[in-house]
C-alpha positions in Angstrom: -59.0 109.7 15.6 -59.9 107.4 18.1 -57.7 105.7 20.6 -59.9 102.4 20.8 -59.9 102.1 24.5 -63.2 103.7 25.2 -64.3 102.0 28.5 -61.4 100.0 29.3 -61.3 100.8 32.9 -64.6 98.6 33.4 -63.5 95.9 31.5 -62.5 92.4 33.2 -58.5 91.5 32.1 -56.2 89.1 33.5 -52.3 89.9 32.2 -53.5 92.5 29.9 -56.0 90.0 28.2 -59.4 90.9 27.7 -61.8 89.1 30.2 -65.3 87.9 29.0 -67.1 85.9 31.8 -64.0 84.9 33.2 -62.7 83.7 29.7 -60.1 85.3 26.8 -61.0 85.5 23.4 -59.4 82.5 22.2 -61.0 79.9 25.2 -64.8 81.6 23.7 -64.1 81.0 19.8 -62.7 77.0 21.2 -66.1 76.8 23.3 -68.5 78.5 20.5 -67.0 76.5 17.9 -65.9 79.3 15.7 -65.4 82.9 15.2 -67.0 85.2 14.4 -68.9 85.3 17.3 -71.4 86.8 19.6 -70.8 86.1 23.9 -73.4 87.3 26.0 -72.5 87.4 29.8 -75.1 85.7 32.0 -73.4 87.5 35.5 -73.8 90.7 33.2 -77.4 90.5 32.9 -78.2 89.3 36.2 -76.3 92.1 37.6 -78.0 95.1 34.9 -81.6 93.6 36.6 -80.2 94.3 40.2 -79.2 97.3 39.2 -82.9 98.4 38.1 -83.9 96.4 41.0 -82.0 98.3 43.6 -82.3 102.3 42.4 -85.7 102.2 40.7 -88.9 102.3 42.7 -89.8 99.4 44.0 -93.5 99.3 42.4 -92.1 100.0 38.7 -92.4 97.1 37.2 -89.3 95.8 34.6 -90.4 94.1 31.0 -87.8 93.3 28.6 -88.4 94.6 24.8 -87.0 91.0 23.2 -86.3 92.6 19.6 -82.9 94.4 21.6 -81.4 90.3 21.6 -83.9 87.6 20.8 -81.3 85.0 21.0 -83.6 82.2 22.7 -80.9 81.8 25.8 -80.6 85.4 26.3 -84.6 85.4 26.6 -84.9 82.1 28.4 -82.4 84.0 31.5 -84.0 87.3 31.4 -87.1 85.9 31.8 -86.2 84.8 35.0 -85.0 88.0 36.3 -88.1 90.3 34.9 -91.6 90.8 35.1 -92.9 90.6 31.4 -91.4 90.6 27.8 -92.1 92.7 25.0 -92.4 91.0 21.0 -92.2 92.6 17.9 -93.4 89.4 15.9 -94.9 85.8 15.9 -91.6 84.1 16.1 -90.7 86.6 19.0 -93.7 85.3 20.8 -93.0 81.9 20.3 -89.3 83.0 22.2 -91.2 84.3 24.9 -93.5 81.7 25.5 -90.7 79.4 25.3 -89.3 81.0 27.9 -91.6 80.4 30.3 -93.0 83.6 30.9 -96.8 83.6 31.4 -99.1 84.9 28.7 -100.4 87.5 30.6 -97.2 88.8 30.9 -96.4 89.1 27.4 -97.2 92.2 25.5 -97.2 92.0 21.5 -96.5 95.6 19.9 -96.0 96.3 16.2 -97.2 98.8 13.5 -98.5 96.0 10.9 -99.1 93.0 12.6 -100.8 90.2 10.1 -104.2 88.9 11.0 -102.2 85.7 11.4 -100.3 87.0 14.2 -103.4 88.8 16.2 -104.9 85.2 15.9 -102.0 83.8 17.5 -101.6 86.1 20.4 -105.2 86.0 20.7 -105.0 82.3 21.2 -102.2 82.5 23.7 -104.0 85.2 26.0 -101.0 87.7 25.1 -101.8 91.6 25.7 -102.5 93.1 22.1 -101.2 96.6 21.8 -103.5 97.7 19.2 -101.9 100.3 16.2 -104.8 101.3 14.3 -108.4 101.1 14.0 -108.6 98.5 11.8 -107.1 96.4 13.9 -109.0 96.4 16.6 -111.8 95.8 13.7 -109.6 92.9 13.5 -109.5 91.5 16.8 -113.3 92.4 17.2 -113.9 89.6 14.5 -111.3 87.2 16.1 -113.5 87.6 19.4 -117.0 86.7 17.2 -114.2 83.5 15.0 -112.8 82.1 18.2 -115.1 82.7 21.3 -112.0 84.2 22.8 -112.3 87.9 24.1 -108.9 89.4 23.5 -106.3 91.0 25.8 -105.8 95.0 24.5 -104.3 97.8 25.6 -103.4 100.8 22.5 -100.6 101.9 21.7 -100.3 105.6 22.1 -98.7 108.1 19.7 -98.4 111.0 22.0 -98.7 114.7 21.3 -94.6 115.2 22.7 -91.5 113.7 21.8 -88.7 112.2 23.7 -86.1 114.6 23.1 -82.4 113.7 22.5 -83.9 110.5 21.5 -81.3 108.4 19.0 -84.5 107.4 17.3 -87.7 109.3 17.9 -90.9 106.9 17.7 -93.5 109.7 19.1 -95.1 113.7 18.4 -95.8 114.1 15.1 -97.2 111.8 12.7 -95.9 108.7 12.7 -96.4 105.0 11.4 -96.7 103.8 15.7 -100.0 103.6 17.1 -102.9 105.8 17.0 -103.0 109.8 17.9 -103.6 110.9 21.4 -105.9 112.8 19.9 -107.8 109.9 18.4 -107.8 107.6 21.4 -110.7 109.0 22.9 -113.5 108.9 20.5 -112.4 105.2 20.1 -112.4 104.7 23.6 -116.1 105.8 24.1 -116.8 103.3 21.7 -115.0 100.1 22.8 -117.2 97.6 23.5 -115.9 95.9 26.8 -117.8 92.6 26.6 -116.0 91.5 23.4 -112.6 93.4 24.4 -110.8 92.6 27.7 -108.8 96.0 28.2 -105.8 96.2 29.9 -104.7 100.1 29.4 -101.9 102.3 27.1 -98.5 101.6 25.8 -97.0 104.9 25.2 -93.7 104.9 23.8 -92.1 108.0 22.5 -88.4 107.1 21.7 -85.0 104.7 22.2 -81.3 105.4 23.2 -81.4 108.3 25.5 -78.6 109.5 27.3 -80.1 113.2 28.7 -81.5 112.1 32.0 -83.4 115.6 32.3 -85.0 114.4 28.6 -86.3 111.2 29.9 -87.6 112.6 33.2 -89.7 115.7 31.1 -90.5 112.4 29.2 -91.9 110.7 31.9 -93.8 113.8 33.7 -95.9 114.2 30.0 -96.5 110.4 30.1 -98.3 109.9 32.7 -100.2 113.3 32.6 -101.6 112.0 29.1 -102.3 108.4 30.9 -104.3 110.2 33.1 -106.3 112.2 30.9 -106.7 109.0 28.6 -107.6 107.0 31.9 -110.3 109.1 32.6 -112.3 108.7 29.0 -112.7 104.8 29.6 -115.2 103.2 31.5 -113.0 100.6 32.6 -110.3 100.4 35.4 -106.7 101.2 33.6 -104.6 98.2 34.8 -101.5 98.3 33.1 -99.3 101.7 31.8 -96.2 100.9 29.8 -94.5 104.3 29.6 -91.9 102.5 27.4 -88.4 103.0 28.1 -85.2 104.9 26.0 -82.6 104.8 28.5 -79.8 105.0 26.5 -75.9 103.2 26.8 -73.0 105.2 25.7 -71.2 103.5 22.4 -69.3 106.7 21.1 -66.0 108.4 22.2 -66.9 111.5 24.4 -70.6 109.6 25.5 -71.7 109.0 29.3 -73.2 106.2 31.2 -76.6 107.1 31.8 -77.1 108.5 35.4 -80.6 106.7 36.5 -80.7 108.3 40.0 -82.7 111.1 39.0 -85.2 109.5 36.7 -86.0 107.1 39.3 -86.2 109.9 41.6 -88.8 111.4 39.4 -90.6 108.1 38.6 -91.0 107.6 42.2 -92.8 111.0 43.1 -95.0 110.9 40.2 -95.7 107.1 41.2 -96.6 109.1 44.6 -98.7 111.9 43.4 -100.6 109.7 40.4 -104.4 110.8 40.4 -107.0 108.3 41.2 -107.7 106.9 38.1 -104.4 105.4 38.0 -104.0 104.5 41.9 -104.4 101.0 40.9 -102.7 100.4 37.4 -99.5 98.2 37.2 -96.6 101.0 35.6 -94.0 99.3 33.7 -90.7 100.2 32.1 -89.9 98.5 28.7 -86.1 98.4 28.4 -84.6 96.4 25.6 -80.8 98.0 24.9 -80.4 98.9 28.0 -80.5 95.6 29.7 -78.5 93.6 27.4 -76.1 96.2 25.7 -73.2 96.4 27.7 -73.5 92.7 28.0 -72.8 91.6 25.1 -69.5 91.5 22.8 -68.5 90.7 18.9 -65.5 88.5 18.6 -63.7 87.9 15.1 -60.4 87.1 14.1 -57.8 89.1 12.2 -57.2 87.1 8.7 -54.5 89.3 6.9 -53.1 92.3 7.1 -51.9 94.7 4.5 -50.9 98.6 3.4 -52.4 100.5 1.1 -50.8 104.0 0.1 -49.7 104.4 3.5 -52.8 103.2 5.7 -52.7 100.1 7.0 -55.2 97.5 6.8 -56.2 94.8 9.3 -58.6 92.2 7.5 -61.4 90.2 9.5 -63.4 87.2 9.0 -66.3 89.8 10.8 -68.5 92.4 9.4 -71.5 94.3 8.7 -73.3 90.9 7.8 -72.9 90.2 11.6 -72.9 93.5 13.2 -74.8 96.2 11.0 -75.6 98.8 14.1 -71.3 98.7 14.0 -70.5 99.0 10.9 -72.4 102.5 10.9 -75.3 101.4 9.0 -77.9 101.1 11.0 -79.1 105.0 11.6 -75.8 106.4 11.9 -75.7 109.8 9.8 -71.9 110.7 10.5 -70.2 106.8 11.1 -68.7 106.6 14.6 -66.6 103.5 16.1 -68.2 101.4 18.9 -65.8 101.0 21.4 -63.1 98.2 20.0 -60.2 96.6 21.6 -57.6 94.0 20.8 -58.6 90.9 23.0 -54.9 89.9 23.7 -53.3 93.2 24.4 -55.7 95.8 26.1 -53.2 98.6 26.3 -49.4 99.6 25.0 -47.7 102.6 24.7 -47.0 101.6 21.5 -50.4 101.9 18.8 -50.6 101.3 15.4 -53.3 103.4 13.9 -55.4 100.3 11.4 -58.9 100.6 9.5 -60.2 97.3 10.1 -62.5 95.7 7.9 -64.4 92.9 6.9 -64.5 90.5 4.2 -67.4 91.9 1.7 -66.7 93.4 -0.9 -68.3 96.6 -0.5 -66.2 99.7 1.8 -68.9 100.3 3.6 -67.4 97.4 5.5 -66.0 98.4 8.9 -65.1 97.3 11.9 -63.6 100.3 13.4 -61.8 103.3 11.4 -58.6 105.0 12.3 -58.1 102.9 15.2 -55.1 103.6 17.3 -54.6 100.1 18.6 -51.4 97.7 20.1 -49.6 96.0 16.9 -51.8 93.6 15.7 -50.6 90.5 13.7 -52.5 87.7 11.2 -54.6 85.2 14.2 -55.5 88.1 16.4 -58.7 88.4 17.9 -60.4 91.9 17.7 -64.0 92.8 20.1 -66.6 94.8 19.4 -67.5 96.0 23.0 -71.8 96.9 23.2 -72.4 94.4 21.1 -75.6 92.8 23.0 -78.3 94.7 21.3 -79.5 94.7 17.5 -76.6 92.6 16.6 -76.9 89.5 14.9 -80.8 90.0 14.0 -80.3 93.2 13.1 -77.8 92.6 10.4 -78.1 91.1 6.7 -76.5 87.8 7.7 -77.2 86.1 4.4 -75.1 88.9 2.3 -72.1 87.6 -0.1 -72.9 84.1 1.3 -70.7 84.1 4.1 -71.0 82.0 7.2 -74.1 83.1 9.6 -72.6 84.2 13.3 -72.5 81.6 16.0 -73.9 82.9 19.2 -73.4 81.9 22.6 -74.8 82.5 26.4 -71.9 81.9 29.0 
């Protein structure tokens, strides 16, 4: 059963009332319009930057996987903090351009990009992380179409996976990228006069919380960089070794120590071989950044008992917050972290399911919650809400009203 106050102790409150950039609950649904709703903290994000900033070596360089939050706003103020961004899609890299961020900057990674899309990116000057042979086919032809010789860099599938990993994207076969294995006969027959390479994108895996995971991780990374560096002809300029760190969202889960990953980083930074003396590293980090910054507000709109349980009913749901409701590559369903925005703690709890309004019971907001007494008006959070939230979630289900999002 859980006790709903999973991190409360780094919460912001004033009088027992949940604190969100200096505002309660009710002042965010009167400035956003409406509820439910999605506040990101701009301090938040600054301050998740500085912290990469300050205890990561200084030469690692910090891009920003966009698909994590794509909400324009979020984007537009991250940009300002890192050093590239990260799209999934053409309307991802219309975001980041809109942003501000330069093209060369911008990295475009994805398993089955359309030739519309390479075109695009091609046209912007944004680094291609090719996936498969055929599409560098592809962006050989867009060099003889449009006179343009396109960014690349390929996108590795390593030979190792990222252990622990909450999703594993690497070892094994896999729809992302191309084989370690296959890189180098490919290589040997790139044609550098039509192709401007940039270097590798190896990526192995997401949501990470085993620090000694991430740092055997990054020692296999850049030993396979270096033995893909030395089978091209051209200077490696640019390694993205991807990212994984993980937040914690579940009762019993840790904050991610980072002191001894960048520890690690830092002496293999120190000790890389020649080949790779002179390539740019970077860190792609979506979740990571913009997790703990974000929060899911909706509003308690009855409240009932059924056969002994008792029921609170929201206006929010798995149409707005999918990875929450447990449906989003959960095999056993645990609760984020949820708290009742008016009343952080009481001695006295009421233990609720609370739901949302579709009728289906896969529904939930948080089960067997132990929470203060909750009445009709209410406003329950979702804490971690920042990443694969509103995106991530089938919105358009039952017809109900889309989320209103909102940057303060």
């Amino acid at each position: 059963m859980s006790k709903g106050h999973h991190r409360l102790e780094a919460l912001q409150s004033r009088n027992n009332q949940l604190l969100i950039a200096g505002h309660t609950a009710s002042e965010l649904v009167n400035i956003a319009g409406s509820s439910p709703c999605y506040i990101y903290d701009r301090q938040a994000l600054t301050q998740r930057v500085a912290q990469f900033r300050q205890q990561m070596p200084a030469e690692l360089k910090l891009h920003y996987a966009i698909k994590a939050n794509p909400m324009p706003a979020v984007v537009g103020h991250v940009a300002q903090c890192v050093d590239g961004l990260d799209v999934a899609s053409h309307r991802e890299m219309l975001v980041a351009l809109g942003a501000g961020m330069d093209a060369v900057n911008i990295s475009f990674a994805g398993p089955a990009k359309g030739e519309h899309e390479l075109r695009a990116a091609v046209a912007a000057g944004i680094t291609i992380n090719i996936e498969s042979p055929l599409e560098l086919q592809r962006l050989y032809l867009c060099h003889q179409e449009m006179g343009i010789r396109p960014r690349i860099a390929f996108r590795v599938n390593p030979d190792f996976e990222l252990k622990t990993s909450g999703m594993k994207m690497a070892g094994g076969p896999k729809q992302f990228g191309i084989d370690a294995e296959q890189i180098p006969s490919i290589l040997s027959e790139l044609d550098l006069d039509k192709l401007d390479f940039q270097g590798f994108h190896i990526f192995s895996g997401s949501q990470n919380l085993k620090a000694e995971s991430l740092i055997e991780c990054h020692q296999q990374t850049f030993e396979l960089a270096a033995r893909l560096a030395d089978q091209v002809s051209a200077p490696v300029k640019h390694i993205n070794i991807g990212g994984g760190l993980g937040i914690p969202y579940f009762p019993g889960e840790q904050t991610l120590g980072i002191d001894g990953i960048a520890e690690n980083l830092q002496y293999l930074l120190d000790h890389r071989p020649e080949s790779l003396k002179s390539s740019e590293i970077v860190m792609e980090l979506g979740r990571w950044l913009v997790g703990e910054a974000g929060y899911y507000i909706c509003q308690v709109t009855d409240k009932k008992e059924s056969r002994g349980q008792m029921y609170l009913m929201t206006n929010g749901g798995l149409h707005h917050h999918l990875s929450n409701s447990g449906n989003f590559g959960q095999v056993i369903r645990k609760n984020y972290p949820v708290v009742l925005a008016h009343c952080l703690e009481h001695e006295e709890r009421e233990v609720v399911e609370v739901v949302g309004p579709l009728c289906t019971p896969l529904d939930i907001v948080g089960a067997k919650l132990a929470l203060p007494k909750a009445e009709v008006g209410d406003f329950i959070v979702v804490l971690q809400s920042g990443a694969y939230g509103a995106t991530a979630s089938p919105q358009k289900f039952l017809g109900h009203p889309e989320v209103v999002e909102l940057l303060i």
